[in-house]
N, C-alpha and C positions, 0 to 999 in steps of 0.2 A: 242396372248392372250390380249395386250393391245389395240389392234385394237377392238376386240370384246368387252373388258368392256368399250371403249370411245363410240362406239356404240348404249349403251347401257344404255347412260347415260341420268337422264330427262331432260337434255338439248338438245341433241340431238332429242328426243322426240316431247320437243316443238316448234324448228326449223322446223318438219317435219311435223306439224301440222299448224303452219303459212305457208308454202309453198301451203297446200291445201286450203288456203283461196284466191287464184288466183280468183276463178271463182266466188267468192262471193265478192270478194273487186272488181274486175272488173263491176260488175253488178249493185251490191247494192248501191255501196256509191253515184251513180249520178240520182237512181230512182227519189228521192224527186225534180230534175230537167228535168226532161228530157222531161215535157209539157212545162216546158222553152224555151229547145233546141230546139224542134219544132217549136214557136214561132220565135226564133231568128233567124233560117236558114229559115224560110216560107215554112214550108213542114207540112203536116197533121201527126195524131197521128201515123197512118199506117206505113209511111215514119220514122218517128223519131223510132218507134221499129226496126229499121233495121239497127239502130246503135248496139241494144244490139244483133240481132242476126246475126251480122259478126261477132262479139265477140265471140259466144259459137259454131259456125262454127268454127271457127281457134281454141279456147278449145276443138272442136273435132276433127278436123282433124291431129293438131302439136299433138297428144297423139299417133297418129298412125306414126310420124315420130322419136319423143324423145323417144319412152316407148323401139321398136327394137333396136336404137340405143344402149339405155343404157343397153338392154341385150350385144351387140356387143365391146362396146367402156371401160364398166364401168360406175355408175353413177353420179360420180361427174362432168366432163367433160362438158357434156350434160346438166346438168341443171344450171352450171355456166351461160353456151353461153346464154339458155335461159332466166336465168334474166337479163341481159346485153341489149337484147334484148326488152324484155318486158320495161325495163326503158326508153330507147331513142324512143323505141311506145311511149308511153303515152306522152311523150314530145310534139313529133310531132302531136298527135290528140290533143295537149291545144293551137296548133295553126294551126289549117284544118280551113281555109275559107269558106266551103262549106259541105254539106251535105256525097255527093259522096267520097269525098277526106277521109272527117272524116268515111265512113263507111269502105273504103278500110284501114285506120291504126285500126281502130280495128280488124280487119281481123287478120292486122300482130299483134296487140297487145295481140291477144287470141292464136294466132302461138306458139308464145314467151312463155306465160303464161304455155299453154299445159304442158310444159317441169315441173315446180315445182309442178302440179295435179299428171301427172303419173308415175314420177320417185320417189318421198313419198310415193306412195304404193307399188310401186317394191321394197324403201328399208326396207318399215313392212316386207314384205315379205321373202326377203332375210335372216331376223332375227328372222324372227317368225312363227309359226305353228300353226295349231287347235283351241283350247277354247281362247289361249292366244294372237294367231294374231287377235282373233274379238275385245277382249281388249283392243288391244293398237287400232285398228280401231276406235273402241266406243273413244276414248281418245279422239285420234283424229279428230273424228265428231263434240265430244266436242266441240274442239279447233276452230276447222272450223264453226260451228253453234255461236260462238260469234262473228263472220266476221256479219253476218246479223244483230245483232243486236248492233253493236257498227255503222256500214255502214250507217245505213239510217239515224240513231239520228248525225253522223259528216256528213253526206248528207244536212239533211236538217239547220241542222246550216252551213253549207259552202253555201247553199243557201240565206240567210241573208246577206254574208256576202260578195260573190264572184257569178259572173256566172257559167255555167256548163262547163267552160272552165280549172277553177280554180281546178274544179277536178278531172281531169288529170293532176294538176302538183302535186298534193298529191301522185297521184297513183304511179307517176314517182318516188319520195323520196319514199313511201314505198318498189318501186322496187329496190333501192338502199340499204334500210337496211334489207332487206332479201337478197340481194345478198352477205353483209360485213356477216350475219349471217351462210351464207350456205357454206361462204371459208372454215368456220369450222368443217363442216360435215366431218367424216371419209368417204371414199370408204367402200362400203359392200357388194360389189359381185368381189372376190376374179380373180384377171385372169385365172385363170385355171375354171372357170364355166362360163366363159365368153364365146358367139358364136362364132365362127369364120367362115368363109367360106362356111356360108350357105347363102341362096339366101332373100331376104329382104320379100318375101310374103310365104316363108318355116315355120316360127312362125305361121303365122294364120291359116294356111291351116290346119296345126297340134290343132289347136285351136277351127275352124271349126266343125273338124270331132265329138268336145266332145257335146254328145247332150245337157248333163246336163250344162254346162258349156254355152252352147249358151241360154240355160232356165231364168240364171243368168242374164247374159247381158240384156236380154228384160224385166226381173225385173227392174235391175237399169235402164234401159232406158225410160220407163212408169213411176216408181217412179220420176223418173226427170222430165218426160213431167210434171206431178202432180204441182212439185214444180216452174216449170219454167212457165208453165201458170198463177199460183199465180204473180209470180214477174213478170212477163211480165204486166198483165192486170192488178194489184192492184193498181196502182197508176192514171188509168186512172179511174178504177171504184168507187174508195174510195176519189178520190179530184175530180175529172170530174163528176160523178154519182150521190156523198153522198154529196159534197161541203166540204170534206176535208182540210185545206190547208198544206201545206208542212209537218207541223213540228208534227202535228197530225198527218201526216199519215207514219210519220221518226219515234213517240212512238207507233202509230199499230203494224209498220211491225216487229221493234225489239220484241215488247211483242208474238208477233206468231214465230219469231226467239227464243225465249226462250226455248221457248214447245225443240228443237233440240237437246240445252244443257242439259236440264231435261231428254228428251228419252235416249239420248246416255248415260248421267253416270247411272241410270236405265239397261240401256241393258250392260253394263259393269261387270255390280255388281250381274245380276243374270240368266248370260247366261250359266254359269258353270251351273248352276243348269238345264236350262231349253234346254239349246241345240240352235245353231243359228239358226234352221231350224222352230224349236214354235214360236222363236222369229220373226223372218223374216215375218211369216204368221201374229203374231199380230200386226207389224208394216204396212204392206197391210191390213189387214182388219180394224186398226184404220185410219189410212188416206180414205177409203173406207165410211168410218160409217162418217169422218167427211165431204167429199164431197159432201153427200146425205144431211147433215145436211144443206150447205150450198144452195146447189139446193133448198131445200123445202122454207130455209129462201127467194130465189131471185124470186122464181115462186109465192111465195102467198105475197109476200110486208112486210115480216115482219119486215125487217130494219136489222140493225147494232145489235139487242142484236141477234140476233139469227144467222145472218151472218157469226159474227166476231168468236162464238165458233166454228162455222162448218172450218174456215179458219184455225184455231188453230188446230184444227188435222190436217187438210189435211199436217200443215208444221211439226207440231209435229212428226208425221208416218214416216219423215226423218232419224229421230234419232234411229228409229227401225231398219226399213230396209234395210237401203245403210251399215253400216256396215257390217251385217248378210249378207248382199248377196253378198256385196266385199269378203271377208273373205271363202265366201264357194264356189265363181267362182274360184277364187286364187291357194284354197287349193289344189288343183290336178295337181295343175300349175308352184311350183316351180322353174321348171329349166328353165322356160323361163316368169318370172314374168311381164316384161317390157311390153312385148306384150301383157299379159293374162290384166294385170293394161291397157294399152293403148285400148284394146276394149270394157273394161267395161265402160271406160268414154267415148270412141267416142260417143257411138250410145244415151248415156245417154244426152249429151252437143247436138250433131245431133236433138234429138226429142226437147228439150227446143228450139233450135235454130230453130226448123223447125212450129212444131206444132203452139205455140201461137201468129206468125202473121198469120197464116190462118185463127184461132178463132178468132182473131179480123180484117179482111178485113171485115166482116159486122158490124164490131161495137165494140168496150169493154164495155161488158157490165158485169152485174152483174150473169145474167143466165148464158153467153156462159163461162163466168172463172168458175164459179161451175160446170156446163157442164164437161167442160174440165178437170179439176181433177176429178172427180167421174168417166169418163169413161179411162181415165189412168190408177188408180188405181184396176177397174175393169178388165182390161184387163192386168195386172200386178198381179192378181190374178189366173187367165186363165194361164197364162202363166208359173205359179209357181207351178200349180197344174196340168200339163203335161208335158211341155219337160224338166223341171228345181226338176222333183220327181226321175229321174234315181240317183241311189244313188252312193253317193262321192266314186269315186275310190281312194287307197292309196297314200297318198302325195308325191310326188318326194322329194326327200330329195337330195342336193347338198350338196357336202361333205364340211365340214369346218363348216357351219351354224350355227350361235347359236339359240338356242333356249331361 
């Protein structure tokens, strides 16, 4: 019983909450330079995106090796090594000589990272159920949607102040004090609900088979395309495009990170009432309505006032629907959360990491990143409105679990 009210406690909460800011403090905090880093290594903008996507490669790939594990081992274990990990990365990329070098330790740096993404959702999981695991989700989006906006405004003042080097040794100390934080975390998948002696791709296949369940995934992995084309291209087309400079476009990014923390305690406070399923749909159809908005501003010239609301949803619609669709892929998923957590982020980190250097090998431009959210979003719609409508079969309940 004491294990379950430490738990259970907001501390523990907000630990679990900084852990999921991996992929946004990995990302975000060196946007404001990373037309710098390009300059400095002598590589085009094309080139220099391929730092950030070996990064959400290894955030999606390390999700498919941490998330089983921690079904098998427990999850403190496992995301110990992985901040341990993530720290002496970031070390090593604040002194990569070269392009190539620096894109392989982000690789391992996103490896590492994986493990605090989707072991924080196995232990929602482990703890929580139905209207109240979308709750502590929505919290925690919260939590994680202030990564984006504290990231660019200490992005672009560490820009002033330091190279794009400088900020990988931040990254590195943060890794350190979420690692002294997480010693703290109780264990919350009990040994007796732990896997044993089943085969390492026996999780997914069993994970596979659920239709509705793979519906979810291509949710959150569209919604991410959404989000990760913004952060991918917006710094090329807001300072390269508009004539931005740095620290403008450090108070953009965070005022569109905003809209995250707004949706999510919003979808916190009135999903009891509406169901994650209304919710989810209005959080695709707002990012939806804002990509459209943003298209129309990039194809007729109308600038920045008309632009910048359309971007404002496209990130806003985060704080809807990665909750809502964590939360109801999950739900059916309890006795094997780690995996069920480790596919909803692979394919989600996979499309960021994939999608927005194709859109921009022509170009980053203003169209192709509107483009590119508005048809994410669109076909993250599609996607929710057929294989992701088979409805939720009864939660697996692992004995011991608190609720």
């Amino acid at each position: 019983m004491a294990q379950r009210t430490s738990a259970r406690h907001p501390g523990v909460l907000v630990t679990l909450g900084a852990l999921t800011t991996f992929g946004p403090l990995s990302t975000d905090l060196y946007l404001p330079s990373l037309p710098e880093l390009g300059r400095d290594l002598g590589v085009s903008d094309a080139l220099a995106q391929l730092t950030m996507s070996a990064c959400m490669v290894g955030l999606a790939l390390g999700q498919l090796v941490a998330g089983p594990m921690s079904d098998r081992a427990g999850r403190r274990r496992p995301l110990l090594a992985g901040l341990v990990a993530f720290a002496v990365a970031s070390v090593l990329c604040a002194l990569a000589p070269n392009l190539w070098l620096l894109v392989a330790l982000r690789l391992v740096q996103g490896l590492a990272g994986a493990a605090g993404l989707v072991i924080s959702r196995a232990m929602v999981r482990d703890l929580y159920s139905g209207d109240r695991a979308v709750r502590v989700f929505s919290s925690l989006m919260a939590v994680t949607g202030l990564a984006p906006v504290v990231a660019p405004l200490a992005g672009g003042q560490l820009a002033r102040i330091t190279d794009w080097r400088g900020t990988f040794w931040v990254l590195a100390g943060i890794g350190v004090l979420l690692l002294v934080a997480a010693a703290f975390l109780p264990e919350t998948l009990a040994p007796e609900n732990r896997h044993r002696g089943t085969g390492v791709l026996a999780p997914f296949a069993a994970l596979g088979r659920d239709r509705g369940f793979i519906g979810y995934v291509l949710v959150l992995a569209l919604g991410g395309s959404a989000l990760f084309t913004y952060i991918g291209l917006s710094s090329f087309v807001l300072q390269g495009g508009y004539g931005l400079d740095a620290q403008a476009y450090s108070l953009i990014f965070a005022a569109n990170s905003v809209g995250i923390v707004l949706t999510s305690n919003v979808n916190r406070l009135v999903v009891r009432r509406f169901g994650p399923r209304r919710m989810l749909t209005s959080g695709i159809a707002t990012g939806l309505t804002g990509g459209v908005v943003a298209l129309v501003a990039a194809l007729t010239g109308a600038g920045l006032p008309l632009l910048l609301p359309g971007l404002f949803l496209v990130v806003a619609a985060v704080g809807l629907a990665m909750p809502n669709a964590t939360a109801l892929g999950m739900e059916r998923h309890g006795d094997r959360a780690g995996s069920a957590s480790a596919l909803l982020g692979t394919l989600q980190f996979l499309s960021g990491a994939v999608i927005p250097p194709l859109l921009s090998s022509g170009g980053a431009t203003d169209v192709i990143m509107a483009a590119g959210a508005t048809g994410s979003y669109l076909a993250a719609l599609l996607a929710l409105l057929t294989l992701a409508r088979t409805p939720a079969a009864a939660p697996v309940r692992s004995p011991g679990r608190a609720r």
